[in-house]
C-alpha positions as a printed NumPy array, in Angstrom:
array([[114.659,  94.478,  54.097],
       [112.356,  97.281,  55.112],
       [110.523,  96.327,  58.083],
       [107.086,  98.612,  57.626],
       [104.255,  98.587,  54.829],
       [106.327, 101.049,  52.83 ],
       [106.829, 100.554,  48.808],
       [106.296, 103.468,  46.257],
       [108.542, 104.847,  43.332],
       [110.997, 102.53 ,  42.704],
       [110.531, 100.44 ,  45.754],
       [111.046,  97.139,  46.799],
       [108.776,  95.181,  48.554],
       [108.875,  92.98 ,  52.305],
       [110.079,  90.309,  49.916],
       [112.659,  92.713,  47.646],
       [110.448,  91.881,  44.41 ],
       [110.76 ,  95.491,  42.131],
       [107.52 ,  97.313,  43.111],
       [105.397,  98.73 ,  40.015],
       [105.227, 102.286,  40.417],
       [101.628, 103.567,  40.849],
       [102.325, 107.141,  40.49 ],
       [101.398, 108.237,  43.288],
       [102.649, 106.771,  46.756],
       [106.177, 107.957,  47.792],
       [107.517, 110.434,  50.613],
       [106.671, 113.873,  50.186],
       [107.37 , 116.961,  51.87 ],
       [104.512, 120.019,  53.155],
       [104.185, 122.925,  54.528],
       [103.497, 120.812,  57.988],
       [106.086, 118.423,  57.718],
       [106.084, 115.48 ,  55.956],
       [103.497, 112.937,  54.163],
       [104.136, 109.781,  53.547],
       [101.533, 108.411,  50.504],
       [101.706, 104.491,  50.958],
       [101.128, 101.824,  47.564],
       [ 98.155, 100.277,  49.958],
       [ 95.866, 103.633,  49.851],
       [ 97.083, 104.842,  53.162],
       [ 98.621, 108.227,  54.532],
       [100.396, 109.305,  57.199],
       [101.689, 113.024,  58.034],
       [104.726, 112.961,  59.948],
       [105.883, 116.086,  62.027],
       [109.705, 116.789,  62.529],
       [109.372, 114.143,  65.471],
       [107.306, 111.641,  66.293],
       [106.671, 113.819,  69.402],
       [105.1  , 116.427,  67.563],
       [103.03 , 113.779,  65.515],
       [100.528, 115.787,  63.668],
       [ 97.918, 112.598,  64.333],
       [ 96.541, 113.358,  60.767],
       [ 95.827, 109.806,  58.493],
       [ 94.007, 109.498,  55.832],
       [ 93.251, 107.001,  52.684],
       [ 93.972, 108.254,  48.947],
       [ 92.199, 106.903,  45.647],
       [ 92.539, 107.937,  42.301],
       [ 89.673, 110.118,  40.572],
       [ 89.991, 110.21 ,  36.636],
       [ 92.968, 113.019,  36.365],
       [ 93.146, 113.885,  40.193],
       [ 93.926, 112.275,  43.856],
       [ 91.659, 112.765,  46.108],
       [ 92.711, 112.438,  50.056],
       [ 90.393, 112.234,  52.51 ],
       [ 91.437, 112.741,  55.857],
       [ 90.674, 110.655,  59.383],
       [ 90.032, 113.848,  61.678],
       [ 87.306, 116.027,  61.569],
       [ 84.398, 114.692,  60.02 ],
       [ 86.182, 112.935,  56.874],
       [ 86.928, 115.87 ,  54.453],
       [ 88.41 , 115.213,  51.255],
       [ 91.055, 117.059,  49.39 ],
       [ 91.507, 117.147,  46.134],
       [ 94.698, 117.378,  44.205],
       [ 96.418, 117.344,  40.551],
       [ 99.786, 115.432,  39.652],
       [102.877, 116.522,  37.678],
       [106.168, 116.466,  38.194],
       [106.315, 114.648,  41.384],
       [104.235, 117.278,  42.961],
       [100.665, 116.636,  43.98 ],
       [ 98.887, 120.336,  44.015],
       [ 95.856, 121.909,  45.524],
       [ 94.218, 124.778,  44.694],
       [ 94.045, 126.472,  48.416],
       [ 94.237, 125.483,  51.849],
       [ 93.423, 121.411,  52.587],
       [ 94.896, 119.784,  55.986],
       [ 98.459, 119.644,  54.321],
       [ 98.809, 122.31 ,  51.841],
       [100.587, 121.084,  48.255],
       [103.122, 118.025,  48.259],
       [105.99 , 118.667,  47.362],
       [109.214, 116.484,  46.032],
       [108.278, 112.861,  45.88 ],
       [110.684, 110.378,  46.439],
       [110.93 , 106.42 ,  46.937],
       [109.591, 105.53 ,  50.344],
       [113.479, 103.452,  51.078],
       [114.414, 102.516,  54.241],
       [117.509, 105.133,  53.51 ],
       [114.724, 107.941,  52.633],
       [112.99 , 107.868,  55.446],
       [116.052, 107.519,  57.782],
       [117.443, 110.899,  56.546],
       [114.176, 112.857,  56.359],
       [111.76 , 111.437,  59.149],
       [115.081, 109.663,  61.27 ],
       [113.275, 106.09 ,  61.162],
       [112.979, 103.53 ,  58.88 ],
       [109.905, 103.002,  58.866],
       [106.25 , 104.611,  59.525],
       [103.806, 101.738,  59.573],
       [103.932,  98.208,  61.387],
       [105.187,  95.274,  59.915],
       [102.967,  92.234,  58.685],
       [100.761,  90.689,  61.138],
       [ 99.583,  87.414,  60.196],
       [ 95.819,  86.644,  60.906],
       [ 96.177,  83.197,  61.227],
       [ 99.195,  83.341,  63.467],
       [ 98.113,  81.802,  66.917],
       [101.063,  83.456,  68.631],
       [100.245,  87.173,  67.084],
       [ 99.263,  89.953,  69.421],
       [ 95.913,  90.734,  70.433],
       [ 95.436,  93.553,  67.801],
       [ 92.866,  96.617,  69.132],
       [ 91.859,  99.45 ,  66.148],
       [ 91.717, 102.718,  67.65 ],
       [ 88.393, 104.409,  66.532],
       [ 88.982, 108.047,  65.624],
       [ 86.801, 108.848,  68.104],
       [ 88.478, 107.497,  71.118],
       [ 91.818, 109.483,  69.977],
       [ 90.075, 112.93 ,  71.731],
       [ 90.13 , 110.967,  75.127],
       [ 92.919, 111.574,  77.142],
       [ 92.621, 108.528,  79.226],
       [ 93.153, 106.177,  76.507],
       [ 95.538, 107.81 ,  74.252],
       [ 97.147, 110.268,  75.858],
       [101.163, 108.849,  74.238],
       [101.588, 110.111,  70.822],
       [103.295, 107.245,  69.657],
       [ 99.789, 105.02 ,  70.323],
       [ 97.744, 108.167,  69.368],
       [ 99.167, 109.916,  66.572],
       [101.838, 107.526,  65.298],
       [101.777, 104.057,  63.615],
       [100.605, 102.511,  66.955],
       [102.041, 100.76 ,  69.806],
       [102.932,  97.689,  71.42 ],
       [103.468,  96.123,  74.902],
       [106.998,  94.751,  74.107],
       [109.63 ,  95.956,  71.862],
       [109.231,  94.71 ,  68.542],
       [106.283,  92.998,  68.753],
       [104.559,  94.481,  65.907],
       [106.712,  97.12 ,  64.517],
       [110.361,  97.745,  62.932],
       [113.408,  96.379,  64.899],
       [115.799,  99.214,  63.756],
       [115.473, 101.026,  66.411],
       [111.955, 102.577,  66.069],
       [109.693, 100.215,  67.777],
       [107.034, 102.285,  69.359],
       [106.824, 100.494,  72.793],
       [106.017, 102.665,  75.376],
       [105.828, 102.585,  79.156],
       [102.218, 102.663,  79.54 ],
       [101.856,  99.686,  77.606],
       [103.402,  97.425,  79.469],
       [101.088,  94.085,  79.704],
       [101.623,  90.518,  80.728],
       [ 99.91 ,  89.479,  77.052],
       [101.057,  90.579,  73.739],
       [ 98.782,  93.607,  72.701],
       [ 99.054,  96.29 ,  69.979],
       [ 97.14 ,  99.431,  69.57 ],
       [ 97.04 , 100.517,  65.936],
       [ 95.29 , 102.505,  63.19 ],
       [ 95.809, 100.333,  60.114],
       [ 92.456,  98.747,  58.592],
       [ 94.527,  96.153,  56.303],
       [ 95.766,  94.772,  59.554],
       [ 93.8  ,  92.196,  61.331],
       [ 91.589,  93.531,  63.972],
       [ 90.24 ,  91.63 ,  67.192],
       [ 88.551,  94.59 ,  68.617],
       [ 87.285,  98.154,  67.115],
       [ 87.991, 100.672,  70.005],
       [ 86.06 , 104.043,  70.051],
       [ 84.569, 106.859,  72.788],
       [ 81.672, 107.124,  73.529],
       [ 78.76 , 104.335,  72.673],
       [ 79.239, 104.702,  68.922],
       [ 77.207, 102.208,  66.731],
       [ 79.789, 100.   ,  65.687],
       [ 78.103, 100.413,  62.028],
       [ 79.965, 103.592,  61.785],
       [ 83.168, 102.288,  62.682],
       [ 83.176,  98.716,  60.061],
       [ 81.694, 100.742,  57.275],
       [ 84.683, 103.341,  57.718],
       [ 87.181,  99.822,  57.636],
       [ 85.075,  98.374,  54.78 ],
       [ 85.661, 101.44 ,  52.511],
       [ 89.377, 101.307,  53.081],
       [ 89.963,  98.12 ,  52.49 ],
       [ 87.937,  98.072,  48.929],
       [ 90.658, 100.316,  47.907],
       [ 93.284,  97.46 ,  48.428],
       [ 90.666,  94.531,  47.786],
       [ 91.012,  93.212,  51.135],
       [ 88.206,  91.599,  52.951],
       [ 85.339,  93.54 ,  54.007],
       [ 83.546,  93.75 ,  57.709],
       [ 80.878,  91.144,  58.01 ],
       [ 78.716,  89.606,  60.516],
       [ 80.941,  86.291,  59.95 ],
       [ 84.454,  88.417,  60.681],
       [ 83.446,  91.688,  62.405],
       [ 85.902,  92.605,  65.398],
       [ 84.488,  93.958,  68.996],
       [ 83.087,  96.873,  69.183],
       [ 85.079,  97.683,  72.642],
       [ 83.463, 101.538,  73.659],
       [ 85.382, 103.684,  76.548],
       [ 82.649, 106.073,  78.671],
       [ 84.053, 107.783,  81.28 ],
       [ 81.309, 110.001,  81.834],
       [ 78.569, 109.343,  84.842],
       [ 74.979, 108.74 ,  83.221],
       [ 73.608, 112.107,  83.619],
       [ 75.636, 113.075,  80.599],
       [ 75.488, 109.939,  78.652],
       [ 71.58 , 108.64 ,  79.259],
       [ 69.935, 109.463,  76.046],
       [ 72.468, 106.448,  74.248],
       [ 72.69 , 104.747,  77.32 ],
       [ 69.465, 103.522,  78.418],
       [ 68.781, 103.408,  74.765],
       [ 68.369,  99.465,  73.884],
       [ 68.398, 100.027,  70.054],
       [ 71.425, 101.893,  70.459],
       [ 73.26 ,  99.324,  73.343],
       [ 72.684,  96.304,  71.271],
       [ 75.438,  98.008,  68.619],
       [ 78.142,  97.647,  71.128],
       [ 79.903,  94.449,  72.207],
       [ 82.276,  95.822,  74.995],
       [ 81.757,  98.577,  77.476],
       [ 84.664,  99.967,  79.344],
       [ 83.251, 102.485,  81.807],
       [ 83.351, 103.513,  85.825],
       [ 80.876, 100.906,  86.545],
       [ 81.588,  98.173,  88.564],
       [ 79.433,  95.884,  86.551],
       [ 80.599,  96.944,  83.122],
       [ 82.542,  94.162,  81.015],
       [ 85.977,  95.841,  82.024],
       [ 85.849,  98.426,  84.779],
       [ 87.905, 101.347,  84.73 ],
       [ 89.03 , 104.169,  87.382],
       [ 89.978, 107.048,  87.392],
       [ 92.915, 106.992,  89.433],
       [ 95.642, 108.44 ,  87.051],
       [ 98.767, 110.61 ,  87.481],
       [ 98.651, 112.162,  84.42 ],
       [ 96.195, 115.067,  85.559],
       [ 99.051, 115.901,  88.375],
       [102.072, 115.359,  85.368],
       [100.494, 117.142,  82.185],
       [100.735, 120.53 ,  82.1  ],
       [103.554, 120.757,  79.809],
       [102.261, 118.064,  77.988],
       [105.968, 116.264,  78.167],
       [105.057, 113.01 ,  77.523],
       [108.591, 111.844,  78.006],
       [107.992, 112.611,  81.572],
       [108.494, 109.623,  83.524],
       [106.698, 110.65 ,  86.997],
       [103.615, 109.994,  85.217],
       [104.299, 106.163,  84.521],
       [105.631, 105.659,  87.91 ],
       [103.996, 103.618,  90.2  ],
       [101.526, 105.677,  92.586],
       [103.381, 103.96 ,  95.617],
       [106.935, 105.208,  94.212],
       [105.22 , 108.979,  93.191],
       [104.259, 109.213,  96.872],
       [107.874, 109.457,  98.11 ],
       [108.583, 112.531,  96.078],
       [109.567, 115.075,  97.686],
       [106.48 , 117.325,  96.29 ],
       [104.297, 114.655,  97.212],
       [105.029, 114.091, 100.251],
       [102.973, 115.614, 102.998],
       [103.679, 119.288, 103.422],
       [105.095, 120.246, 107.008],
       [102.566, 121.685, 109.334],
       [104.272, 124.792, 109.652],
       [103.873, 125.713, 106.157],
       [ 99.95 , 125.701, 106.195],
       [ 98.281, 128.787, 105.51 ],
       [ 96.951, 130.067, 108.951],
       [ 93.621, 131.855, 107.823],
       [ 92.049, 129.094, 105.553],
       [ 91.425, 125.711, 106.451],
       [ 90.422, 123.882, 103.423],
       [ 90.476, 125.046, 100.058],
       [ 88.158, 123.852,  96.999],
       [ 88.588, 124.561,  93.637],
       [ 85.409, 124.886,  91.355],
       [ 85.421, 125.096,  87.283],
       [ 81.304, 125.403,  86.287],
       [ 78.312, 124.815,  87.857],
       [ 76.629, 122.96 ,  85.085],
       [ 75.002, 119.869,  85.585],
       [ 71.634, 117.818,  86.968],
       [ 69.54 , 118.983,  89.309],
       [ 68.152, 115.365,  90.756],
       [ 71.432, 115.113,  92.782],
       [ 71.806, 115.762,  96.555],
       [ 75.708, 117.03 ,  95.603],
       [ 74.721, 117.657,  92.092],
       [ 76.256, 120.405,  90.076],
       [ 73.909, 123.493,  91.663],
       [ 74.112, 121.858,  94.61 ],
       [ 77.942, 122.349,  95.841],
       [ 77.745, 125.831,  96.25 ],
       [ 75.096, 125.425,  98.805],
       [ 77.379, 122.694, 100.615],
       [ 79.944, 125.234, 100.614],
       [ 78.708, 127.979, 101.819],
       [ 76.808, 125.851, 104.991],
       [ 80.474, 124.802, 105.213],
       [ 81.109, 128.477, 105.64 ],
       [ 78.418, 129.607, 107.662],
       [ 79.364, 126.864, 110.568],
       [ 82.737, 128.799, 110.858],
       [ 85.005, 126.832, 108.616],
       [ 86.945, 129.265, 106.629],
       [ 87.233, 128.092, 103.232],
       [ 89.027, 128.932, 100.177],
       [ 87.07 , 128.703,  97.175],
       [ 88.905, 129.383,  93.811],
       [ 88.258, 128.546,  89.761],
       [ 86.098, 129.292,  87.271],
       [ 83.204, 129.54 ,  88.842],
       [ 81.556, 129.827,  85.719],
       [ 77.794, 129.693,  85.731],
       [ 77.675, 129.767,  88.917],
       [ 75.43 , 131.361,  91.486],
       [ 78.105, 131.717,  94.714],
       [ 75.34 , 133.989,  96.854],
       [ 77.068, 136.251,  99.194],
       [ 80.679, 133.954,  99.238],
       [ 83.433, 135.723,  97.253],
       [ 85.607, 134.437,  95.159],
       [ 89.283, 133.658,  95.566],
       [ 92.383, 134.373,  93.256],
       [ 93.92 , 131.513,  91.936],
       [ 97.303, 132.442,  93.237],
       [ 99.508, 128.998,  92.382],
       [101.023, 128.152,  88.926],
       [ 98.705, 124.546,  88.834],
       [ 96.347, 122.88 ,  91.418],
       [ 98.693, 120.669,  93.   ],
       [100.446, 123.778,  94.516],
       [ 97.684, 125.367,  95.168],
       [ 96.277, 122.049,  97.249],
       [ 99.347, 121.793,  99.018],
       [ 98.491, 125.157, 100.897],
       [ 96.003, 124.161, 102.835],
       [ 95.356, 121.224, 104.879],
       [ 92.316, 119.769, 103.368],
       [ 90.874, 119.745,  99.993],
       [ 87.359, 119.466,  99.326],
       [ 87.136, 116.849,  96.591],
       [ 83.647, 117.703,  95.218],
       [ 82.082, 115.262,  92.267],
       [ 79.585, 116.487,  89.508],
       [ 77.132, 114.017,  90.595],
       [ 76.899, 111.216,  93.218],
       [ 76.22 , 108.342,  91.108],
       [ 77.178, 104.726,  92.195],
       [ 80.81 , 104.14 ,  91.469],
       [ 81.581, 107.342,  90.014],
       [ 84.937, 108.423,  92.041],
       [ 87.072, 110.275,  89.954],
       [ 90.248, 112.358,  89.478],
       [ 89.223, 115.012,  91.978],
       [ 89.812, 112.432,  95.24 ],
       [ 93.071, 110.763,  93.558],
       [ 95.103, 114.055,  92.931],
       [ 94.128, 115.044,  96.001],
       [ 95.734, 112.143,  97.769],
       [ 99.052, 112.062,  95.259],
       [ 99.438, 115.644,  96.254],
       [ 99.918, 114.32 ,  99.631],
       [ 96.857, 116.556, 101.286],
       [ 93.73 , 114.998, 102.806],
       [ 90.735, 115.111, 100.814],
       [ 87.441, 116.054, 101.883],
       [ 85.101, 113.499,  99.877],
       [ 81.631, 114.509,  98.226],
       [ 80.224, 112.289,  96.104],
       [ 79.51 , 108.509,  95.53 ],
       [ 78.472, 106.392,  98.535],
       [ 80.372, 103.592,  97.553],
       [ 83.972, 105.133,  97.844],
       [ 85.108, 103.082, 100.353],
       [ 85.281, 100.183,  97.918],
       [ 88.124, 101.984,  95.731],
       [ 90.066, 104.052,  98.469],
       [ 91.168, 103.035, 102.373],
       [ 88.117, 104.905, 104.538],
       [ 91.449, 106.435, 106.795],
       [ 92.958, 108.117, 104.008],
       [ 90.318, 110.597, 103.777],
       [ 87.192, 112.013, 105.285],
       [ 83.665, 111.191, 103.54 ],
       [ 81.335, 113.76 , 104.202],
       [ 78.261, 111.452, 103.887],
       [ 79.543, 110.447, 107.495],
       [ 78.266, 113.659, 108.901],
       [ 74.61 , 114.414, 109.825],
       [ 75.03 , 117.853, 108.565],
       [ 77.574, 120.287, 107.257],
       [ 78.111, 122.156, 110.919],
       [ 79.337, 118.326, 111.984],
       [ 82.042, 118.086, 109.464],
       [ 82.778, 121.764, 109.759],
       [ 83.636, 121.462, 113.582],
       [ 85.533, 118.11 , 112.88 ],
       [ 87.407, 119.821, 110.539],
       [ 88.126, 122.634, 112.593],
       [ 89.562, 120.085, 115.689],
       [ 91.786, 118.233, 113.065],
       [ 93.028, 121.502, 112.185],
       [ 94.155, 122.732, 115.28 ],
       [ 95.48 , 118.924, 116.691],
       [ 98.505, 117.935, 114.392],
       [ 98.663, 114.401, 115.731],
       [ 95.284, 113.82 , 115.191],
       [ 95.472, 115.422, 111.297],
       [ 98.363, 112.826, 110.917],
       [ 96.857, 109.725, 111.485],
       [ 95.014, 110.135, 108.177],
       [ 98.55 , 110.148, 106.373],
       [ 99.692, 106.972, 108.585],
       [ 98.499, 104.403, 105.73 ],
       [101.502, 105.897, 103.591],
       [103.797, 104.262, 105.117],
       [102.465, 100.863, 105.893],
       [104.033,  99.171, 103.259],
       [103.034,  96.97 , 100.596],
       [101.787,  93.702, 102.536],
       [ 99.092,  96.357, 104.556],
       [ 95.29 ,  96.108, 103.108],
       [ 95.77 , 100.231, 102.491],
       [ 98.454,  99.475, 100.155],
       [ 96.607,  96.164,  98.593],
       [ 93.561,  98.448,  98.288],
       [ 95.241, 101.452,  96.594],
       [ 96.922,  98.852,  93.852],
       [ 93.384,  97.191,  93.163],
       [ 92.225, 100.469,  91.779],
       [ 95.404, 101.935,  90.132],
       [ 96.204,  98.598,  87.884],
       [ 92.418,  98.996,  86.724],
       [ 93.2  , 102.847,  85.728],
       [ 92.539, 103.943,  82.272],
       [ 96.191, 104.364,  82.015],
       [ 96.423, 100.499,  81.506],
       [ 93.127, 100.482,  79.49 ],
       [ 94.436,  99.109,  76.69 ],
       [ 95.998,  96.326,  78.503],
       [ 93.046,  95.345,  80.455],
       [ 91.191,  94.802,  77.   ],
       [ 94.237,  93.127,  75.302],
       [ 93.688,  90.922,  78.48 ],
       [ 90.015,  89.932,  78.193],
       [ 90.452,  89.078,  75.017],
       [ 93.483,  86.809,  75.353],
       [ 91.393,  85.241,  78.229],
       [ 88.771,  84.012,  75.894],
       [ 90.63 ,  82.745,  72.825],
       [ 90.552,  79.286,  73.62 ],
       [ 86.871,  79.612,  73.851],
       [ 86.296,  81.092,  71.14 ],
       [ 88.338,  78.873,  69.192],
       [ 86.03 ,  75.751,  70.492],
       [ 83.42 ,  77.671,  68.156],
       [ 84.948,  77.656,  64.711],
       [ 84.269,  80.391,  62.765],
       [ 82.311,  82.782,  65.108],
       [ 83.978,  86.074,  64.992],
       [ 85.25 ,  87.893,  67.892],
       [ 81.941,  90.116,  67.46 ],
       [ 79.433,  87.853,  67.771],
       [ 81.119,  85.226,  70.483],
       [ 81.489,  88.615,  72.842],
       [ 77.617,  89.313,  72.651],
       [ 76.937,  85.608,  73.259],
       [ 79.513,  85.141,  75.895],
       [ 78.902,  88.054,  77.842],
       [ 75.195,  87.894,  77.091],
       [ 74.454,  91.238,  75.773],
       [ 71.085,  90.423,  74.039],
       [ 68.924,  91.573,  75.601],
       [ 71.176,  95.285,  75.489],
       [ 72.41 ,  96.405,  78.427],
       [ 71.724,  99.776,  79.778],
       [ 72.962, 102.291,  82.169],
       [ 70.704, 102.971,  85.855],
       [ 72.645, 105.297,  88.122],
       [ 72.713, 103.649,  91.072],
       [ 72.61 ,  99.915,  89.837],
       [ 75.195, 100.503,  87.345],
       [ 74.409,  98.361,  83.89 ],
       [ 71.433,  96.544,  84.207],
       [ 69.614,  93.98 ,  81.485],
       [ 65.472,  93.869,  81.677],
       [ 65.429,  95.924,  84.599],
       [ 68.05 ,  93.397,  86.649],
       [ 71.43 ,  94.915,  87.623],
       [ 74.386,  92.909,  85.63 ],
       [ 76.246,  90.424,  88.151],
       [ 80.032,  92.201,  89.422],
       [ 82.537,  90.081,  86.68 ],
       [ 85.215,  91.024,  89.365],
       [ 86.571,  90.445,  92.577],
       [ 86.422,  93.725,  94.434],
       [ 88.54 ,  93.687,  97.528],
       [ 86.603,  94.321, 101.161],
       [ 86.448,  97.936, 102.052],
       [ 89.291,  98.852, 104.521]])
């Protein structure tokens, strides 16, 4: 029995029935790797390894004497192709180049060419009331690191949080570390499967995103989006609302999504930014297993740990590195403004090393550094402080910049949001905003760098241990990292389905906009976070005192 949605030329089906042939779906080979033309309209081009996943899908229909493909990624284009002889050609270019050599998508065909038996999940039931919490992924949201940084969940089939779940038990279930989740939760691209929530980037109309699932399923006759069935329309932001406010504080254009996901402590599911992967990605291995450790177990490596004061550089104090100056102006540490901070840092005798792109930037009479170490970490670890220096100091917005900084086992320098002390311990680093003025911190700085003992006592949380309120603190934020995004909305939704069952036949769509009052829309203030009529949302989470 062949465990995926396979079938084709002389197929079987789930059920071992004879399959009529429709021509067309099969296993074919490209110039790119391999394509994989499924009986239910879909397509998926498989790379030599799953590894090296191409990420292209698409859905194929038949046009009088042609096949026309039309692909997920970049805008929708279509390809068009003629048949004959088990050969589906184009006349130039397309995403995949001519097919080539169709065969019968077997369990035995796919073992010797892709080395699994199957490329698309199993059945899922939609009236199963022990199936996973199934999440679509939006092609929108695949561009986002946070969220879909693991082939497997990105460019593959999908994935799930336990072996087997949803996929093939012969030894190619796509579970993967990062999905690890106390509820049963699969992240998939397959619009014939059910669908509890619709997950894009971004705050996408969720028009956009059923219309897409609509079309796709009128291939196969399957059921089309309604108001009575439409999913959640779950959207990820991870950008402050300088960048985002023209959708944002738009209430037309908020009422068209159910579930927000951003850095706000008031959205429906918060997320931070504390992540490894920014320290663990620059060979993009994602086999790497340092970036699904634990941040309390990544500490103790040896490159984490906090460099010996002898190695320190002895001309340069603190060192900050700087990629654009782009940005608002309306910001006391705004964009344009950290240059300024810098060089007041400078001019009050603190010798600092500045580094990066600098680009668009003004940097006055300060010069620029060379970027002497192979990655940032290395660099960091240099010096002993790091300026950690935000784009903007909007309310809750703490992101990678103070986290690496801390992983790398260096003490950060914090310029941003005024709430930090609510995601990190205030004695693992050293907020500026405590400091009347930049010649204060400077000559702080300057003691600290010259009294070891003193510099030490803001590594001492590290090893308290995991019953101290440093520790407690630092798990708070990292299990609500958009590493375990996925989870957390798996989660809320497995939370609410006795609810929603109490309700009969409300979809998942409308009960979240009801339950979560989101009519009146929701929009983005920032400093109040998500507010509704002018009234900040109420915190839908218990956020540990600041320590």
């Amino acid at each position: 029995e062949e465990p995926g949605r396979g079938g084709g030329v002389g197929s079987e089906s789930l059920e071992g029935t004879p399959r009529e042939d429709d021509g067309v779906s099969g296993l074919y080979a490209s110039d790119i790797g391999h394509v994989v033309i499924h009986p239910d309209h879909g397509v998926d081009v498989i790379r030599p390894s799953l590894k090296e996943n191409s990420g292209v899908r698409g859905t194929w229909e038949k046009k009088g004497d042609r096949i026309a493909i039309t692909w997920n990624k970049h805008g929708g284009p279509t390809d068009s192709f003629t048949m004959s002889n088990g050969q589906l050609h184009i006349g130039r270019g397309g995403e995949v180049g001519s097919l080539k050599n169709r065969k019968p998508l077997s369990s035995k065909n796919l073992l010797e060419n892709l080395g699994m038996q199957s490329v698309r999940m199993k059945t899922v039931k939609e009236n199963d009331k022990d199936r996973p919490v199934m999440l679509y992924l939006g092609k929108c949201c695949e561009s986002h690191w946070e969220m879909s940084y693991v082939p497997y969940c990105r460019d593959g089939p999908g994935c799930a949080s336990h072996p087997s779940i949803a996929f093939g038990d012969h030894g190619d279930d796509l579970y993967h570390p990062m999905m690890q989740c106390p509820v049963k939760c699969v992240v998939h691209h397959d619009p014939l499967m059910p669908i509890d929530a619709v997950l894009t980037g971004g705050y996408v109309s969720r028009d956009d995103y059923y219309n897409d699932i609509s079309r796709k399923r009128r291939l196969n006759q399957g059921e089309e989006v309604t108001q009575k069935n439409r999913p959640i329309a779950a959207s990820m932001c991870l950008e402050p609302y300088w960048r985002t406010r023209p959708r944002a504080t738009n209430p037309r254009e908020m009422k068209m999504v159910d579930m927000l996901l951003t850095t706000n402590l008031n959205a429906d599911i918060w997320l931070s930014r504390f992540s490894l992967l920014r320290l663990e990605t620059d060979s993009y291995d994602w086999n790497n297993g340092k970036m699904w450790m634990h941040w309390s177990e990544y500490i103790t490596l040896p490159e984490n740990q906090p460099p010996k004061w002898a190695t320190f550089d002895s001309d340069y104090v603190i060192s900050v590195v700087i990629g654009h100056c782009d940005g608002p102006n309306g910001y006391p540490f705004g964009y344009p403004n950290r240059l300024h901070y810098i060089n007041a840092l400078s001019d009050a005798g603190l010798p600092v090393y500045l580094t990066g792109h600098l680009r668009r930037c003004n940097s006055g009479n300060r010069n620029k550094q060379r970027f002497w170490a192979s990655n940032k970490r290395e660099l960091m670890r240099k010096y002993k402080f790091h300026l950690a220096l935000e784009n903007c100091d909007e309310k809750d917005w703490v992101t990678e910049k103070l986290y690496q900084t801390l992983m790398a086992g260096i003490v950060p320098v914090y310029v941003g949001c005024d709430n930090v002390n609510q995601f990190i311990p205030k004695n693992a680093f050293i907020r500026a905003r405590d400091f009347s003025e930049p010649k204060k911190l400077a000559d702080y700085l300057k003691y600290l760098a010259g009294n070891e003992t003193a510099y030490n006592e803001y590594h001492a949380w590290r090893t308290n241990g995991p019953s101290s309120p440093e520790w407690k603190h630092m798990n708070w934020t990292f299990d609500r990292s958009t590493a375990n995004g996925f989870c957390q909305v798996c989660q809320n939704i497995h939370a609410h389905r006795e609810k929603k069952a109490q309700q009969g036949e409300t979809s998942w769509g409308e009960y979240w906009t009801h339950a979560k009052n989101k009519l009146p829309a929701w929009t983005l203030d920032p400093q109040r976070g998500w507010v509704q009529e002018g009234k900040p949302v109420p915190i839908d989470l218990e956020v540990p005192a600041a320590v």
